[in-house]
C-alpha positions as CSV (number, residue, x, y, z in Angstrom):
1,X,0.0,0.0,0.0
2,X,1.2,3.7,-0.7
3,X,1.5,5.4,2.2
4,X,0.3,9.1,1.6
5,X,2.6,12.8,1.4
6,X,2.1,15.9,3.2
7,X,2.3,18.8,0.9
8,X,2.2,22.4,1.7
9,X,1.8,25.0,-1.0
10,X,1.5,28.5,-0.3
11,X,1.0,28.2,3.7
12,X,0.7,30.8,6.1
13,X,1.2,28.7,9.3
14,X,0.3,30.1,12.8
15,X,2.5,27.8,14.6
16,X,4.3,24.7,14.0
17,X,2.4,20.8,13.1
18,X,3.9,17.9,14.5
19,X,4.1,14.3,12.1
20,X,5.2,11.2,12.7
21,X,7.3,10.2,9.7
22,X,9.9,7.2,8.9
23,X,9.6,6.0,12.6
24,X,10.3,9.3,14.3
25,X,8.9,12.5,14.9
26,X,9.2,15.7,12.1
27,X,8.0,19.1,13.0
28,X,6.8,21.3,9.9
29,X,6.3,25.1,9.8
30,X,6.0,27.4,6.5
31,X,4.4,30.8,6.7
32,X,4.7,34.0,4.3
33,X,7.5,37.1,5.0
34,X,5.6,39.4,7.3
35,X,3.4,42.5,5.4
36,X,3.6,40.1,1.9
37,X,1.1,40.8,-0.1
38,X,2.0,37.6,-2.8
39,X,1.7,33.8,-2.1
40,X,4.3,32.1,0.3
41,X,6.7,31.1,-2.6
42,X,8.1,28.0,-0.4
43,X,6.8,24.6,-0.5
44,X,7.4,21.7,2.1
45,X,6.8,18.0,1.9
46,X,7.1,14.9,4.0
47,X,6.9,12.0,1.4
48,X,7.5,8.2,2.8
49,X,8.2,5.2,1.0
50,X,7.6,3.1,3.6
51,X,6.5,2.8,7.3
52,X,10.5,3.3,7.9
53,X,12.0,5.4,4.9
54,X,11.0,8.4,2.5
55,X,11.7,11.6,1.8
56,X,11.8,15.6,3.7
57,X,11.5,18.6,1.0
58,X,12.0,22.4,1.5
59,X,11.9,24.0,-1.4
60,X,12.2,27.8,-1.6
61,X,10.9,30.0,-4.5
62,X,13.2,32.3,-5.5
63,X,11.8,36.1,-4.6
64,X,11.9,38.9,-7.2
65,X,10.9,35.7,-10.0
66,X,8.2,35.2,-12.2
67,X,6.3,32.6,-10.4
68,X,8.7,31.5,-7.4
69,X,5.8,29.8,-6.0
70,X,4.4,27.8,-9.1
71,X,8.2,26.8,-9.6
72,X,8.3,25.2,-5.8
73,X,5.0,23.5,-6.5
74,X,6.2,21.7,-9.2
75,X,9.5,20.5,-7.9
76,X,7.5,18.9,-4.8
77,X,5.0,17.4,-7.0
78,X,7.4,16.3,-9.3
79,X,9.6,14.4,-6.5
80,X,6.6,13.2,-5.0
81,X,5.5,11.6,-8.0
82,X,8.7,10.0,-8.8
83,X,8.8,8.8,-4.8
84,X,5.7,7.2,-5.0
85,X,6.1,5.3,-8.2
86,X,9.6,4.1,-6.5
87,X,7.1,3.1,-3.6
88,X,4.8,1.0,-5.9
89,X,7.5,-0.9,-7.8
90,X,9.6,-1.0,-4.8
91,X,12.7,0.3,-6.9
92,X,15.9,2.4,-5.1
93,X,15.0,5.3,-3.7
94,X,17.9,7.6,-4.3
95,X,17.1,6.7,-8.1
96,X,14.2,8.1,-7.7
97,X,15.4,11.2,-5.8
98,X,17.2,11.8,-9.1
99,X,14.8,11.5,-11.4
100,X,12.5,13.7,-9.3
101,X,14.7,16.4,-9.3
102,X,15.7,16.4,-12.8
103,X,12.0,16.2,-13.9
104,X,11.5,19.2,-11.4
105,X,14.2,20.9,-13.1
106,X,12.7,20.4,-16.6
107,X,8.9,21.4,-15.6
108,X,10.0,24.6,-14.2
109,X,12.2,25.6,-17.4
110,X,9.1,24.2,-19.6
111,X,7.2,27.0,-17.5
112,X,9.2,29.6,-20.0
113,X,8.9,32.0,-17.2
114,X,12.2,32.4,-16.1
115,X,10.5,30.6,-12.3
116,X,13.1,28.6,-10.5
117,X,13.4,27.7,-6.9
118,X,16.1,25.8,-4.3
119,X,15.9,22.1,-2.7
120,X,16.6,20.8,0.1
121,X,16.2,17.1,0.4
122,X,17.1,14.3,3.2
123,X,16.9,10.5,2.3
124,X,15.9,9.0,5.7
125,X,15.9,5.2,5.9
126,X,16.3,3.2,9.2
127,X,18.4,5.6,11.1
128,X,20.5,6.6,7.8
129,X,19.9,9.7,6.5
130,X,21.6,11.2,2.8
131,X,21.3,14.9,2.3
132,X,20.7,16.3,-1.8
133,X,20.5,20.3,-2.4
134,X,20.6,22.3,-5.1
135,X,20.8,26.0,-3.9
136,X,21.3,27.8,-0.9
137,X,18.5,26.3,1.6
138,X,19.9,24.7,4.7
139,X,20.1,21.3,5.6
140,X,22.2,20.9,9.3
141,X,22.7,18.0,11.8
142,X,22.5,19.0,15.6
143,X,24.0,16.6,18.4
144,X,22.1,17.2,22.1
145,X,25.3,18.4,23.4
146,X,25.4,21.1,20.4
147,X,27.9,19.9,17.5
148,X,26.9,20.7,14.2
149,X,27.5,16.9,13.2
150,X,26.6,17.8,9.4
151,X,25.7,21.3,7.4
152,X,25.0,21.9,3.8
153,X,27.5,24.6,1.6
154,X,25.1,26.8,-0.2
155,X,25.5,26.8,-4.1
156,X,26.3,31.0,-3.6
157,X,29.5,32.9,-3.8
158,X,29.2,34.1,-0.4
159,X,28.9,29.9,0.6
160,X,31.8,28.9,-1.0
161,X,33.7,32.0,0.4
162,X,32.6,30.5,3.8
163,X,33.4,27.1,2.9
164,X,37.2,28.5,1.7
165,X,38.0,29.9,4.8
166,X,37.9,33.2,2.6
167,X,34.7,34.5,4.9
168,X,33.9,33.8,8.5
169,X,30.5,32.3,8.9
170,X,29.4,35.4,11.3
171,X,30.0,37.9,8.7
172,X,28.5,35.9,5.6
173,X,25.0,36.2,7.5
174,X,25.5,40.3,7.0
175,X,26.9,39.8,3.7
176,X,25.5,42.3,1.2
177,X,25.2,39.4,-1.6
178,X,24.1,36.6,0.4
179,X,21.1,36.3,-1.2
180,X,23.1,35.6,-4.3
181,X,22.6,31.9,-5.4
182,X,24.5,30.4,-8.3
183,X,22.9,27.3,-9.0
184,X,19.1,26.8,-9.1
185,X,16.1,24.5,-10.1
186,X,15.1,25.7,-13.2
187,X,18.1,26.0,-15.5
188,X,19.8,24.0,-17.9
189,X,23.3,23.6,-15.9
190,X,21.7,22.8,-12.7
191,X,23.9,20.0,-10.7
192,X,22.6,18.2,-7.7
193,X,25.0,18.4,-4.6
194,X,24.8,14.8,-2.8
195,X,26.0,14.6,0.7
196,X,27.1,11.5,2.7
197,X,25.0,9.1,4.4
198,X,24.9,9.6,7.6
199,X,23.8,7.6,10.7
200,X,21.7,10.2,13.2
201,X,22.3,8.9,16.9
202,X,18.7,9.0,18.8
203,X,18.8,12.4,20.0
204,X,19.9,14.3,17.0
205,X,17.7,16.6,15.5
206,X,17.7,17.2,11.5
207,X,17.1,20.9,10.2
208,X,16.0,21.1,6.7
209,X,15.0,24.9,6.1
210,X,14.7,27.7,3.3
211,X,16.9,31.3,3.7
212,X,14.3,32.6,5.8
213,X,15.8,30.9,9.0
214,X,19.4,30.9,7.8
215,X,19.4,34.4,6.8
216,X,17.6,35.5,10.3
217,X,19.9,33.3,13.1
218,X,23.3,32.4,13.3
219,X,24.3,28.8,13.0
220,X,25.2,28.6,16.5
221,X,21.5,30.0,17.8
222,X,19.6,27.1,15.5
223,X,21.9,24.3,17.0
224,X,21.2,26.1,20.4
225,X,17.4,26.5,19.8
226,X,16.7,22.7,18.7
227,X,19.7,20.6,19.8
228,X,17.2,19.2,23.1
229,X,13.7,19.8,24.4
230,X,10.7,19.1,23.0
231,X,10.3,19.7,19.0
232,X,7.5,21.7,19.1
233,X,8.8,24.1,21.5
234,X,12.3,24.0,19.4
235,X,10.2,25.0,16.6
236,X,8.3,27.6,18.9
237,X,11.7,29.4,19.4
238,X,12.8,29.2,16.3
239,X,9.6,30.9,14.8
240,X,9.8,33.7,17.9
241,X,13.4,34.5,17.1
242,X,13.3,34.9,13.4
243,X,10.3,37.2,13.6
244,X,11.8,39.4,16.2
245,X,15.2,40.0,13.9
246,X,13.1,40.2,10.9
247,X,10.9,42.9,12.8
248,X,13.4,44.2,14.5
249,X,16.2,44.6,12.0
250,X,19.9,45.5,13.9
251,X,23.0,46.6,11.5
252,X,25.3,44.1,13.8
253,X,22.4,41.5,13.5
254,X,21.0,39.4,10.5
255,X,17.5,40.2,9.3
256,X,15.5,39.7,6.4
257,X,12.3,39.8,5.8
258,X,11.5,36.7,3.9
259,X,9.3,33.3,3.7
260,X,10.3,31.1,7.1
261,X,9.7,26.8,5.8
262,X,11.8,24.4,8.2
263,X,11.3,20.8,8.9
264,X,12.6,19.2,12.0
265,X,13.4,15.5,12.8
266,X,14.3,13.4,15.5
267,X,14.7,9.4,15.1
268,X,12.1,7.3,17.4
């Protein structure tokens, strides 16, 4: 039997929704940049393949395009669809990651509309987990006791800077062309960035999230926020601290005001 998805397409959450998904526990939160007048141009998805395995999604329309939003529908619906039919004919999963991204890809450049949009996308199966991006979205891994275990580079200038040693992480989050992104769904060169696999311990917590969080709180204050404690109230604090900076813009500070999608996941 195939086991249904959880989609989110232009949401404008009020507070965080807790799932249980691959035998564990994700938290899920999208909502539109405050005073927008236009659609919340993320997307989110929780996709399984089985009771034990499947698939976490952000994917984040890029702002200023021609239909942001319509290109983060379509990558979901276009990785969904290619999860589900590995579901059916129980063939490999990361095959099928591929393929739904490069579909994704495809529909949004057959949109003629100059649309595109990032991914962020975590393969979890049976305590393993495998990170694919494409863009500047985050995907991290938190210990309890507060090591970033795993984080994402972001297809940008100002990532690879950081990943260099060119650019300190503190200042990149100021940055003046961090919103910069070099490689995108939607264009002919995309590449797909695929990360180790990686076994979470218990108590780790798994961040997939679009710019709005990274641009808004330092990497230290997300590992801080939802390295322990209950996920909902991890996701509480991470809503209540990104809408103060992005309110209450600081010059020392980041802030941007900006669509906030996360997921968060815990094992068991």
């Amino acid at each position: 039997m195939t086991l249904s998805a959880t989609l989110y397409f232009e949401s404008d959450h009020a507070v965080a929704e807790k799932k249980v998904f691959a035998s564990g526990q994700a938290v899920i939160f999208s909502r539109r940049a405050p005073d927008k007048e236009g659609p919340n141009e993320d997307a989110i998805a929780l996709i399984p393949y089985d009771q034990d395995s499947g698939v976490l999604v952000v994917a984040d329309g890029l702002g200023g395009e021609r239909a942001g939003n319509e290109a983060s529908r379509l990558a979901i619906e276009k990785i969904n669809v290619a999860v589900q039919m590995a579901a059916r004919e129980e063939t490999i999963l990361r095959e099928a990651i591929l393929d739904g991204i490069e579909q994704a890809n495809q529909a949004v450049m057959d949109l003629g509309l100059g649309a595109a949009t990032t991914i962020a996308l975590v393969e979890i199966s049976e305590g393993l987990i495998r990170p694919y991006h494409v863009g500047d979205s985050m995907i991290m891994v938190s210990g309890q006791r507060g090591k970033e275990k795993f984080l994402s580079i972001p297809h940008s200038p100002v990532g690879y800077a950081v990943e260099s040693g060119m650019l300190d992480a503190s200042e990149a989050v100021l940055h003046e062309e961090r919103h910069v992104v070099s490689n995108v769904v939607g264009e002919a060169d995309m590449r797909i960035d695929i990360g180790p696999t990686i076994k979470m311990a218990k108590r780790d917590t798994l961040v997939l999230a679009s710019d709005g969080l990274s641009d808004n709180l330092y990497n230290e204050e997300i590992v801080s926020t939802v390295r322990k404690g209950d996920l909902l109230q991890a996701a509480g604090e991470l809503i209540r601290k990104t809408t103060a900076r992005m309110h209450q813009q600081e010059p020392d500070k980041p802030g941007k005001a900006d669509d906030l999608s996360f997921i968060l996941f815990r094992q068991g």
